[in-house]
Structures are given as C-alpha cells and as structure tokens.
Backbone bond lengths (Angstrom), bond angles and torsions (degrees), N, CA, C in turn:
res aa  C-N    CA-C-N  psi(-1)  N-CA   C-N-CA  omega(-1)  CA-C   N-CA-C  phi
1 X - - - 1.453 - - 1.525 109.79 -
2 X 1.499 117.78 135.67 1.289 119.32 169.68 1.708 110.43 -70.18
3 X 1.051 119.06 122.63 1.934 119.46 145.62 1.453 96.76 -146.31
4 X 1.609 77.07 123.36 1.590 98.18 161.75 1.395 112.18 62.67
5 X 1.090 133.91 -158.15 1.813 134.80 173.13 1.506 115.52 -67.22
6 X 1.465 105.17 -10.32 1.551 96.56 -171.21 1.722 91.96 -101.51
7 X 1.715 110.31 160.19 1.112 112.59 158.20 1.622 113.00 -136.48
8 X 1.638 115.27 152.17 1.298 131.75 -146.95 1.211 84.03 -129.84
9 X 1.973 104.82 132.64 1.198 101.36 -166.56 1.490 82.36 -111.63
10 X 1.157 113.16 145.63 1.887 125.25 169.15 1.547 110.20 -94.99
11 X 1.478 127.00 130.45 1.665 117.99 160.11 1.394 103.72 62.23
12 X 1.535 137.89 12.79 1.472 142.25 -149.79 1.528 121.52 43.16
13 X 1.115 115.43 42.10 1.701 123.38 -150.62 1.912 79.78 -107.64
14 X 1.307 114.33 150.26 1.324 117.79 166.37 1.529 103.50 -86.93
15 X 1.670 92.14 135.47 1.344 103.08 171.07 1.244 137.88 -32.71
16 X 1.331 129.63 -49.16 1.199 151.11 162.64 1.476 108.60 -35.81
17 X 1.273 111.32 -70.12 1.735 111.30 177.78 1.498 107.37 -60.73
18 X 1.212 141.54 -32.43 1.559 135.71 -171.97 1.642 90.44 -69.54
19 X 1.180 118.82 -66.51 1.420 114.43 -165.84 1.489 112.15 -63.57
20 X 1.851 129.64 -9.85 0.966 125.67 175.17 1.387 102.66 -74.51
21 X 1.481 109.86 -47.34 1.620 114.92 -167.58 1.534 104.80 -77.55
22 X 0.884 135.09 10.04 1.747 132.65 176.54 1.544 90.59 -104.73
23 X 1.455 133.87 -61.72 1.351 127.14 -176.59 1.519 111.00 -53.72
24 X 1.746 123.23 -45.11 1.515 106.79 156.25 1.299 123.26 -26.46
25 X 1.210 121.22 -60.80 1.551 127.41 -159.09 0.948 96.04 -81.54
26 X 1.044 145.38 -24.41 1.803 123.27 178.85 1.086 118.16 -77.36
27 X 1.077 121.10 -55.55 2.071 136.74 166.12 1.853 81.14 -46.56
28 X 1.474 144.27 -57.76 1.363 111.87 -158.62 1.507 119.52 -81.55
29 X 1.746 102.27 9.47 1.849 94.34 -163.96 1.752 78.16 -102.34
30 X 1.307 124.34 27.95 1.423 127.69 176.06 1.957 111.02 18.87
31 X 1.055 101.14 78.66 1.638 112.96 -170.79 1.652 93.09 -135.04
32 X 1.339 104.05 98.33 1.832 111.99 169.74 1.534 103.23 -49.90
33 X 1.295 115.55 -56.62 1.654 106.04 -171.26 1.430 111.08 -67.94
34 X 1.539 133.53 -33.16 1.080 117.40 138.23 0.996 149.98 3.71
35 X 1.272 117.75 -76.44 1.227 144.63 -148.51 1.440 96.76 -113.00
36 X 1.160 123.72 -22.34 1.697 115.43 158.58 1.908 121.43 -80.95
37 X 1.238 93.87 -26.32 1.520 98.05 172.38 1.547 96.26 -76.27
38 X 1.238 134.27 -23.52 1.333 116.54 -177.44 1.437 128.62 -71.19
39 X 1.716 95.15 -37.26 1.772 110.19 -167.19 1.476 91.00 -82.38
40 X 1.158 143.28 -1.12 1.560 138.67 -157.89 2.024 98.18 -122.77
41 X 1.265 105.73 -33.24 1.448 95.72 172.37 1.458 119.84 -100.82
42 X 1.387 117.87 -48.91 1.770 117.33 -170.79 1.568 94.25 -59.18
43 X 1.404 146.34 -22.79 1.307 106.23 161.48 1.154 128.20 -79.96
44 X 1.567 136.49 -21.46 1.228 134.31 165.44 1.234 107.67 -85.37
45 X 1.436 156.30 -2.33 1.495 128.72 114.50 1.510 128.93 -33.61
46 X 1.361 129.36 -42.74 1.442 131.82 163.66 1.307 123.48 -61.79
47 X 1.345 116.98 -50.60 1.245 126.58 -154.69 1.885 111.39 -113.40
48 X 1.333 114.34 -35.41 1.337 137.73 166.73 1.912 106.65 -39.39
49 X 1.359 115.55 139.35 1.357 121.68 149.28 1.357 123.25 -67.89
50 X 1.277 132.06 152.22 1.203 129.06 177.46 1.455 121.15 -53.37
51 X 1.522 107.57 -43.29 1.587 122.85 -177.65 1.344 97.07 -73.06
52 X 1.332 134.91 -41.75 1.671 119.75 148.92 1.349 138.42 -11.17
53 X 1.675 98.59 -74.55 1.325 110.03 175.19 1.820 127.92 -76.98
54 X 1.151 90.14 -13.24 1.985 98.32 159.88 1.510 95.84 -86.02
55 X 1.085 148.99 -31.18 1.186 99.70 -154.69 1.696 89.87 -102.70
56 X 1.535 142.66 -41.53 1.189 143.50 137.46 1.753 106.78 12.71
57 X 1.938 126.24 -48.41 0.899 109.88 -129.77 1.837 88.40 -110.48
58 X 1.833 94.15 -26.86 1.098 101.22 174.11 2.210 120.65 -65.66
59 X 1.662 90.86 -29.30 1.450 110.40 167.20 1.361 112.15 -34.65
60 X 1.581 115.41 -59.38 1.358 131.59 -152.80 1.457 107.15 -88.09
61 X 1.325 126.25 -31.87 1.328 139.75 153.91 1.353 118.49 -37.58
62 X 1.464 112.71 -73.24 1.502 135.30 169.63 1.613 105.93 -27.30
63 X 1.352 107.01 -70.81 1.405 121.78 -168.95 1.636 105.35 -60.34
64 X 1.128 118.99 -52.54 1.543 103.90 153.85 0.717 160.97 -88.65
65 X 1.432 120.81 18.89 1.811 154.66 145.65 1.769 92.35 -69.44
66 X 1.565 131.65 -39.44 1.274 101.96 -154.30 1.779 88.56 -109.79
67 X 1.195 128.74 -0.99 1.514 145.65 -153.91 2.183 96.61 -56.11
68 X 1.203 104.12 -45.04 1.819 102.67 -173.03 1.193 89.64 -67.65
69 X 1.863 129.65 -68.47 1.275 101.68 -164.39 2.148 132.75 -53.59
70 X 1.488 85.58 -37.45 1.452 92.53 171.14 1.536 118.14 -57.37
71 X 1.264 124.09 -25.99 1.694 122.50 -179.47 1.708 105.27 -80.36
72 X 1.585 102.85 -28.94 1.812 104.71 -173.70 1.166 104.88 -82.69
73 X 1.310 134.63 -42.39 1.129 137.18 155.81 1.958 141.89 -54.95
74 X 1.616 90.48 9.28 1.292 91.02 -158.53 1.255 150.63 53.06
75 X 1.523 109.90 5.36 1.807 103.75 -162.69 1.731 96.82 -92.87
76 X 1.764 129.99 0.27 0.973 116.84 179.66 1.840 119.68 -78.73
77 X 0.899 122.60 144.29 1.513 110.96 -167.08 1.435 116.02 -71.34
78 X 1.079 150.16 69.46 1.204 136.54 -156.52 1.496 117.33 -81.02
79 X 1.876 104.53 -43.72 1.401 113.76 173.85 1.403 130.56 -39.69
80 X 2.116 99.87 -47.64 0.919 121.47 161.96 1.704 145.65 -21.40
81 X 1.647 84.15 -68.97 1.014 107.68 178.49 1.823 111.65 -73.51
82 X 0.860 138.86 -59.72 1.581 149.37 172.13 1.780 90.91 -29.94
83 X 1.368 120.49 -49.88 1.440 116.99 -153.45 2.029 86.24 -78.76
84 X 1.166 101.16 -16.29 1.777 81.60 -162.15 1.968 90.98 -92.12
85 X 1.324 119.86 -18.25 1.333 113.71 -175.43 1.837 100.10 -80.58
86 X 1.306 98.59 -17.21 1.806 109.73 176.49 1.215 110.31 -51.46
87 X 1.809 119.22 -46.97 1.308 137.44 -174.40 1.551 116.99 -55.38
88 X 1.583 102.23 -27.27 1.608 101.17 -164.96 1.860 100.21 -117.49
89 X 1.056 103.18 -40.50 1.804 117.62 170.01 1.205 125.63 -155.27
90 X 1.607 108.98 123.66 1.287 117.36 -169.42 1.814 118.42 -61.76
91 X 1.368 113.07 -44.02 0.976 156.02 179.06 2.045 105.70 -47.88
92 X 1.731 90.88 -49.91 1.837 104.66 177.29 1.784 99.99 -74.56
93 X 1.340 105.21 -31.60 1.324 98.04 -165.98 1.790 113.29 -77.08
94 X 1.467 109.29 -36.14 1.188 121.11 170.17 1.809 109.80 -39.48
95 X 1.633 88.89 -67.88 1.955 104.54 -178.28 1.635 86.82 -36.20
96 X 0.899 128.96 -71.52 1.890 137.74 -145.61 1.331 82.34 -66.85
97 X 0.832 136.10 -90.34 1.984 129.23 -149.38 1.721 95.28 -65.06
98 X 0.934 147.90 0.72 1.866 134.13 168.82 1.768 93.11 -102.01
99 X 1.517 103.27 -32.52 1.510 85.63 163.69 1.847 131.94 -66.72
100 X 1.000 108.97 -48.76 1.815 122.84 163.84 1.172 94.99 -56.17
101 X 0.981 155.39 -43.38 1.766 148.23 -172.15 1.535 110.11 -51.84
102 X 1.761 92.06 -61.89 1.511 96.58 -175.00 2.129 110.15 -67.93
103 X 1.134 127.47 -31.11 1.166 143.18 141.85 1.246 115.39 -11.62
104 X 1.270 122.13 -75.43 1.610 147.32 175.60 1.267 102.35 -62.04
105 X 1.372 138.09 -11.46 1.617 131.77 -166.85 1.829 74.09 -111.77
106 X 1.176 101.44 -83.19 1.449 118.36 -163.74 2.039 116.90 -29.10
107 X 1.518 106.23 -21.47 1.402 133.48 -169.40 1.225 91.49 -83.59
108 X 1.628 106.74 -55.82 1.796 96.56 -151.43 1.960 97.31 -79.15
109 X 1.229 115.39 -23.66 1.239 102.44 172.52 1.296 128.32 -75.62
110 X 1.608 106.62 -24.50 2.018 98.56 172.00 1.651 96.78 -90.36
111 X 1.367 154.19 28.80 1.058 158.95 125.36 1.449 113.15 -35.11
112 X 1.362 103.50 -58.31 1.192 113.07 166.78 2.165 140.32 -41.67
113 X 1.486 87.10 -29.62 1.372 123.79 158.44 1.753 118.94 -119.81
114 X 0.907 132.63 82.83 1.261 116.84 -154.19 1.349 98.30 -85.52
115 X 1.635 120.82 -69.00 1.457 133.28 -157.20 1.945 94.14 -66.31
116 X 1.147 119.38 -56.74 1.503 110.04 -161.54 1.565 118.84 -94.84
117 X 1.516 113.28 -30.45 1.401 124.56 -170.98 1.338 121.68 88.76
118 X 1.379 112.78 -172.03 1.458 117.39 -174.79 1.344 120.11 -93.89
119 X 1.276 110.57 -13.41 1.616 127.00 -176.49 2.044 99.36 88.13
120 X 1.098 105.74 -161.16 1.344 140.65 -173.86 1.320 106.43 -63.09
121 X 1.690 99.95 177.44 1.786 101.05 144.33 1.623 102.23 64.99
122 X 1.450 105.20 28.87 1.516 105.98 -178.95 1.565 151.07 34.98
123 X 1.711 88.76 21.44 1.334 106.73 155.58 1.939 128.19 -60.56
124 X 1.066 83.49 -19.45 1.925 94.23 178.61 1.331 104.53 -58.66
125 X 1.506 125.65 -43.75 1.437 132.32 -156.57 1.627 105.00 -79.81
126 X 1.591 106.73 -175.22 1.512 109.51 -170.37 1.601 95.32 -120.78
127 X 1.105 104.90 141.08 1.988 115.61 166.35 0.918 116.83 -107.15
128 X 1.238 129.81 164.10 1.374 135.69 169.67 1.476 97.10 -90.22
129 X 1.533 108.01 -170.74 1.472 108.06 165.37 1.331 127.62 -106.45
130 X 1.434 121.38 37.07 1.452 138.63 139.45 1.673 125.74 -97.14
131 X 1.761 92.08 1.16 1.998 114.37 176.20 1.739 81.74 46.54
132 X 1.813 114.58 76.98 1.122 130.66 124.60 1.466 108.75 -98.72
133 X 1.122 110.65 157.31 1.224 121.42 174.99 1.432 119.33 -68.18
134 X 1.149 144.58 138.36 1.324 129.86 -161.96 1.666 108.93 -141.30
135 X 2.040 120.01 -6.14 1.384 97.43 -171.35 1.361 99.50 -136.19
136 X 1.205 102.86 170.42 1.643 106.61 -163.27 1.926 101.47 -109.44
137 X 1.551 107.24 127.71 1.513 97.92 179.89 1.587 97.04 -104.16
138 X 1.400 118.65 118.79 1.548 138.77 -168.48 1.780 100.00 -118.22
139 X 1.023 124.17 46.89 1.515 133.17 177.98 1.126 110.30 144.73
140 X 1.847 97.53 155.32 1.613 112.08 169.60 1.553 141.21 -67.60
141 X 1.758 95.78 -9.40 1.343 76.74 -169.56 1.632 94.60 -110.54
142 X 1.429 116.62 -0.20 1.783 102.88 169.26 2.007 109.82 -85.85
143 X 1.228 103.19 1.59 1.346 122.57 162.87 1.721 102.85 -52.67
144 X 1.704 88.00 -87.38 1.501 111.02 -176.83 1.519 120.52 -35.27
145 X 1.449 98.78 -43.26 1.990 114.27 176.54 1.066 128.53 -86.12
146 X 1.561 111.72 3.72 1.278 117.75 154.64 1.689 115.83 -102.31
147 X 1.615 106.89 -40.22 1.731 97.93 -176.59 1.762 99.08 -75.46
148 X 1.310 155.54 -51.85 0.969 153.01 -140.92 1.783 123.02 -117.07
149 X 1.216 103.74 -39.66 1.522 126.52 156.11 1.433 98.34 116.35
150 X 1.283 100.25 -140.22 1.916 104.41 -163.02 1.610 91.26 -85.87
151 X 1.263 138.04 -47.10 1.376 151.82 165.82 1.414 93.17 -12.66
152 X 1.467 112.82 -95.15 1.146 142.59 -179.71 1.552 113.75 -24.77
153 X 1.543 105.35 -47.47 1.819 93.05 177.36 1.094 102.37 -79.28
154 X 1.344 131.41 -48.76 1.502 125.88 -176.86 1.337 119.47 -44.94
155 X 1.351 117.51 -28.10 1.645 128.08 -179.33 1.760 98.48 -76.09
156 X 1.203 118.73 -31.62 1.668 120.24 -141.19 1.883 77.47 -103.76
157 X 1.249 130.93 -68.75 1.413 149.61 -151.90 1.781 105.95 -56.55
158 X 1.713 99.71 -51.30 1.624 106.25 -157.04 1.498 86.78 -92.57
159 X 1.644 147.09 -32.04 1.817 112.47 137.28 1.632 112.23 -24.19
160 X 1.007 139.87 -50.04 1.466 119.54 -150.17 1.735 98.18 -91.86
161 X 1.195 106.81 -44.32 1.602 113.13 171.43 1.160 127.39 -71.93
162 X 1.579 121.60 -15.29 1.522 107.71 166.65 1.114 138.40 -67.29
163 X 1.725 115.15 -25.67 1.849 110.59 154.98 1.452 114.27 -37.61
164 X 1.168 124.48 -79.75 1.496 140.36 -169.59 1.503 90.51 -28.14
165 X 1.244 125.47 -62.68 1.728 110.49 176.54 1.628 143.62 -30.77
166 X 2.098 75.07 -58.52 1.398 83.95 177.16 1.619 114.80 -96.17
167 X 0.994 120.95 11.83 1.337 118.53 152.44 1.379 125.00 -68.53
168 X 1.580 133.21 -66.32 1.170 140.92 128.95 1.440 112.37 16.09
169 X 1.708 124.90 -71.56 1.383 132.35 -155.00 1.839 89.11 -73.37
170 X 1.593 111.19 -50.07 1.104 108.25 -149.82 1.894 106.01 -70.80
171 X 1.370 108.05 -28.02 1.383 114.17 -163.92 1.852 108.51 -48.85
172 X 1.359 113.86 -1.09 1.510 93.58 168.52 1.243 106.06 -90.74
173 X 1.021 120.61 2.52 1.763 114.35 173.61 1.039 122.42 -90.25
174 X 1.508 132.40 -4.99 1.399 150.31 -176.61 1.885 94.31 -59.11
175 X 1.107 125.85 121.22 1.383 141.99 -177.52 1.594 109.54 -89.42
176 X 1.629 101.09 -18.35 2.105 97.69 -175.43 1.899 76.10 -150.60
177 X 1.253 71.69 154.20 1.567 103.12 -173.34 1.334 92.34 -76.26
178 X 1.301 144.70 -89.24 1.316 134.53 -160.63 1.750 110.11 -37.91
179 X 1.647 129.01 -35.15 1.480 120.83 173.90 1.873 107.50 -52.03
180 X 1.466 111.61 -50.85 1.579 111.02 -170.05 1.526 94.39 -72.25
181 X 1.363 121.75 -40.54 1.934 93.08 174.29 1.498 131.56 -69.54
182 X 1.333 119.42 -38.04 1.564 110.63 127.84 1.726 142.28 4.62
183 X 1.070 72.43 -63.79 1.808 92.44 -171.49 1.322 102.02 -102.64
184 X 1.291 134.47 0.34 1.600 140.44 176.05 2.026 92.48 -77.64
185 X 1.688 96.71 -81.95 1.059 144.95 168.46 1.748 103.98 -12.61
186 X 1.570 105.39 -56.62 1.720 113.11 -177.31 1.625 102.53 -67.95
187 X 1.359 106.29 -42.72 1.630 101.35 -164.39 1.770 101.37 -72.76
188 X 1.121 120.82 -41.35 1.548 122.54 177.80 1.963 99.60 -40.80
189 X 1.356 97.43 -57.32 1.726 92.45 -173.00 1.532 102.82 -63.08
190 X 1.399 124.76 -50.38 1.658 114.22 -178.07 1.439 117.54 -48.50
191 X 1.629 103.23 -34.17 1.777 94.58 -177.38 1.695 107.58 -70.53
192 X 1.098 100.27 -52.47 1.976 106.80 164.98 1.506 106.19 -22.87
193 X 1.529 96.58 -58.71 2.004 104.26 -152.22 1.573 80.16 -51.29
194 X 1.484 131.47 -72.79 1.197 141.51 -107.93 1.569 101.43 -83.53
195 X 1.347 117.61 -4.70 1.749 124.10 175.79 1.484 101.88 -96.10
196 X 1.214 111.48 -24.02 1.530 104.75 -167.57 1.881 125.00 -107.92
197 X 1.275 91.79 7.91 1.207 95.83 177.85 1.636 130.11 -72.07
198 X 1.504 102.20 138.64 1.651 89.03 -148.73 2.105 87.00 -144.00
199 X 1.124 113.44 7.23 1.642 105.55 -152.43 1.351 99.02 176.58
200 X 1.369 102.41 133.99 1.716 127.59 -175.50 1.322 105.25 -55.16
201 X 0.914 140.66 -1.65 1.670 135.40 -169.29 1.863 114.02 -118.76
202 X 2.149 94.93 -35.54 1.353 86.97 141.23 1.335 135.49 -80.84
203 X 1.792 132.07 -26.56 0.918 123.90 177.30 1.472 94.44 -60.60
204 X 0.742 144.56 -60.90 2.005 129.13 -153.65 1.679 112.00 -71.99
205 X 1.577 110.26 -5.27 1.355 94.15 169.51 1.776 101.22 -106.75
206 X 0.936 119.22 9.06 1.648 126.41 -177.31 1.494 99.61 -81.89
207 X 1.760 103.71 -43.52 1.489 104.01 -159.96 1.642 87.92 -79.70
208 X 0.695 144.26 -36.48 1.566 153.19 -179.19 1.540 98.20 -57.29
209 X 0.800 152.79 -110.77 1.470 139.90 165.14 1.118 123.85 21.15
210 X 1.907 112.34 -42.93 1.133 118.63 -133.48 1.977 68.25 -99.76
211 X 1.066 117.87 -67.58 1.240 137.62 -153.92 1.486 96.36 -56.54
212 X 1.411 121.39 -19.19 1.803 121.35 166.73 1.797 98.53 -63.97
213 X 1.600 81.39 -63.95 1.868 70.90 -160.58 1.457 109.36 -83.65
214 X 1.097 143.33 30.33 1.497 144.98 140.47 0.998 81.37 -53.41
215 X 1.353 114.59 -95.83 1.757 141.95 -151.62 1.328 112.60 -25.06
216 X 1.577 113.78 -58.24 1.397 121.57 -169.58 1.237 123.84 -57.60
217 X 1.572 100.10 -53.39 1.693 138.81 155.75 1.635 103.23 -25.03
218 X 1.316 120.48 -71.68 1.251 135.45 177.40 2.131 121.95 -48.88
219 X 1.534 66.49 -46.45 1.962 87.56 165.68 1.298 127.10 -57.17
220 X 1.379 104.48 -50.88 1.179 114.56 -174.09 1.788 112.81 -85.48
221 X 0.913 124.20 -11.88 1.307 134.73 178.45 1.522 120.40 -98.89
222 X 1.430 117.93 -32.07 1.660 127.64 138.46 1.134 108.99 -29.69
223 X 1.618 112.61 -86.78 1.427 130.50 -176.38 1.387 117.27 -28.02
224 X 2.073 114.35 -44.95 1.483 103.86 -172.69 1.542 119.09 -80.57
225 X 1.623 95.79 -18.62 1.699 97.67 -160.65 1.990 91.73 -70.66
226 X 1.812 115.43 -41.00 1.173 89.82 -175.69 1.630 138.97 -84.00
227 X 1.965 91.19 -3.05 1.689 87.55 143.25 1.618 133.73 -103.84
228 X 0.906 100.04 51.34 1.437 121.45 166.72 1.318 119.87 -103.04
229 X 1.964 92.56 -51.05 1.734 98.34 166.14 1.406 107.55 -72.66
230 X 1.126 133.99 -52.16 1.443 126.26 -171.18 1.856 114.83 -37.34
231 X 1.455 95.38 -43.80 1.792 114.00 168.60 1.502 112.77 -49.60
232 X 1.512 120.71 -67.92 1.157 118.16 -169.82 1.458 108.36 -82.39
233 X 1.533 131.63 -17.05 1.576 103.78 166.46 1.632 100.80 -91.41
234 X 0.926 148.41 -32.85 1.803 122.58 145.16 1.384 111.34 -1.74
235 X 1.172 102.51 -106.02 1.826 125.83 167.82 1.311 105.71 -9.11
236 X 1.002 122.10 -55.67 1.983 133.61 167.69 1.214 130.88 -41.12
237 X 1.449 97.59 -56.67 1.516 113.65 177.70 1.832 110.08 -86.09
238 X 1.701 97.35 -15.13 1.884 75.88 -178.98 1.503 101.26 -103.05
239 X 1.285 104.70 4.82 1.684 100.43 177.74 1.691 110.17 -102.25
240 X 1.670 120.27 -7.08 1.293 122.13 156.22 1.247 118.22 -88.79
241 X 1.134 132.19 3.54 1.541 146.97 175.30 1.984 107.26 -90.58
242 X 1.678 100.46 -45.94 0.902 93.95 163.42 1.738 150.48 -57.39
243 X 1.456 84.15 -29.56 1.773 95.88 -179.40 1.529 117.00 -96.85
244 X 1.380 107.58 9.59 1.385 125.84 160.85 1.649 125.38 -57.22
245 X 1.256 132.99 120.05 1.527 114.14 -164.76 1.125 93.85 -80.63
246 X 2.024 123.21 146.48 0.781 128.63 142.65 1.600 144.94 -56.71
C-alpha cells in the first residue's frame, strides 16, 4: 500500500497492485458514500502531511460529535448538499433529502427527550395516528439520540472518537516516519468508521481500530517521555562531570 513516501508491502505483492486491487473493490461493492470517502482520502493518505491527516481526522470527529446539535439547530446544510448530489444524480439526491426528512421527524421527536431519550422497545420512532410506523432509522447516531438522548451519544460516540485525539497528541513521538503515517492513516479510517456505523460487525471492527490507535498512540508517547528522561539525566550527569576539577 502507498502512504506517504513509505511503501508497505502486503503478501510480498508490490504496492502499487494492492492499492490498485483495493480501489477495484470499492468502485465494485458500488457504495456512492464509499466511493466518495475514497476519492477524498487515498490521496491525502499519499500525498497529505502527517499534521494534515490528524488534523483532517480530528475535523471529521468534531463534526460528528457536534452533527445532532447542528441538524436541530439547522446550521447543517442539508438543502445544500441534496442540490449538489442533484448535479451528479437525481435519483442520489432524492435517497439524501427522504433521508434528512425522516431525521427532521425523528429529531423533533427525541427533542422531546433531549439529554436521556425514550429508551428501547421502539419508543424512539414516530407513529401516525393509527400507531403505524411511519420513520425510517438510516444511521447510528439518530438511533442513539433517540433511545438514550444527547447523554447517551456523547457517552457511545466520544469512545469511538477518542483515539483520533490521542493519536494526533501522540504523533510527535513517532521516531520513523512511516510509524506517524501509520497512525495518521488509522485515525482517518476511525473518523470514517465512527459516522457510519450501522451493525455489530462494524461496531467490533471500529472498536478494533480504535484499540490499535489508542495503543500505538499510548506507545508512542511512553516511549518519548522515557527518552526524554534518558536525555535530561544524560545532560545531568555530563554537566556534573563537568564542574568537577580536573
């Protein structure tokens, strides 16, 4: 796989072909959002600085830690956006605005509960007044903000987003350039994972991600503080050596 100047050879396969055959498969699992997270990151994995891709990753985090209030509040663009998916397919843009619809129903009713929610047992959802079912849940976190409330995602969300942090903090401790692109590279996919989670199989490879770049994050920031000390009691001992009379 290409990142950045270094290349990682998979199975001894040249880089070039792994990253050809991974971009196959994405264009073939025919997933528009996919395939837009793709053309928007593998070049700033290649081409991107590291301090790029932390802060990019922390971007994407942010925006979906702050994403419910911005939809209740209106300041997220929604119109916007529908009119620019208008440009490329009418059809994508439709899906996107019946999706925000049900959103906008589903919002104003856990509003109603804001901080805790409605709980379970499909009280989150909207009825008509024959209590048919009437709204569509198209993501995890208007899931979460309806059974638990704003509490509840923030409890459930900033687990998934706190790597991306401490990756970020730790990346000046990265000792070889290919470890901090690594660890650039992981947090870009965790901020991805953490909007799209929809199913137990992604949550357990999200948390897996997550638990790399904790870890590494953590690793690498161990590692610097105790050569840091190793530096300054050096420095100690050759500067009490110094004032020693010869």
């Amino acid at each position: 796989m290409l990142c950045g100047d270094s290349k990682i050879k998979v199975l001894n396969l040249p880089p070039a072909a792994t990253s050809g055959y991974l971009a196959a498969i994405l264009v073939l699992c025919k997933s528009f959002g996919a395939v837009v997270y793709g053309i928007v990151v593998a070049p700033l994995v290649r081409y991107g600085s590291i301090k790029l891709q932390h802060r990019i990753a922390v971007t994407f985090v942010a925006i979906a830690l702050a994403f419910p209030v911005l939809r209740i509040t209106n300041v997220f663009p929604t119109k916007t956006l529908a009119g620019i998916f208008a440009n490329f397919s009418q059809e994508r843009a439709d899906s996107l605005q019946y999706r925000f619809d049900n959103e906008d129903k589903l919002l104003a009713h856990a509003s109603q509960r804001f901080w805790f929610g409605w709980g379970r047992f499909g009280r989150n959802r909207v009825y008509d007044e024959q209590g048919d079912d009437r709204s569509v849940t198209d993501g995890r976190w208007i899931i979460t903000m309806g059974q638990f409330g704003f509490v509840g995602f923030l409890a459930e969300f900033l687990l998934l987003t706190l790597p991306v942090f401490l990756a970020m903090s730790a990346s000046r401790f990265a000792l070889k350039t290919q470890n901090g692109l690594l660890l650039a590279a992981l947090s870009l996919i965790v901020a991805i994972w953490c909007g799209s989670i929809a199913k137990c199989l992604r949550w357990l490879l999200a948390l897996a991600n997550n638990r790399c770049s904790a870890g590494r994050a953590e690793q690498m920031k161990a590692f610097g503080r105790s050569k840091n000390q190793g530096l300054t009691k050096s420095r100690a001992i050759w500067s009490a050596s110094d004032l020693q009379p010869s």
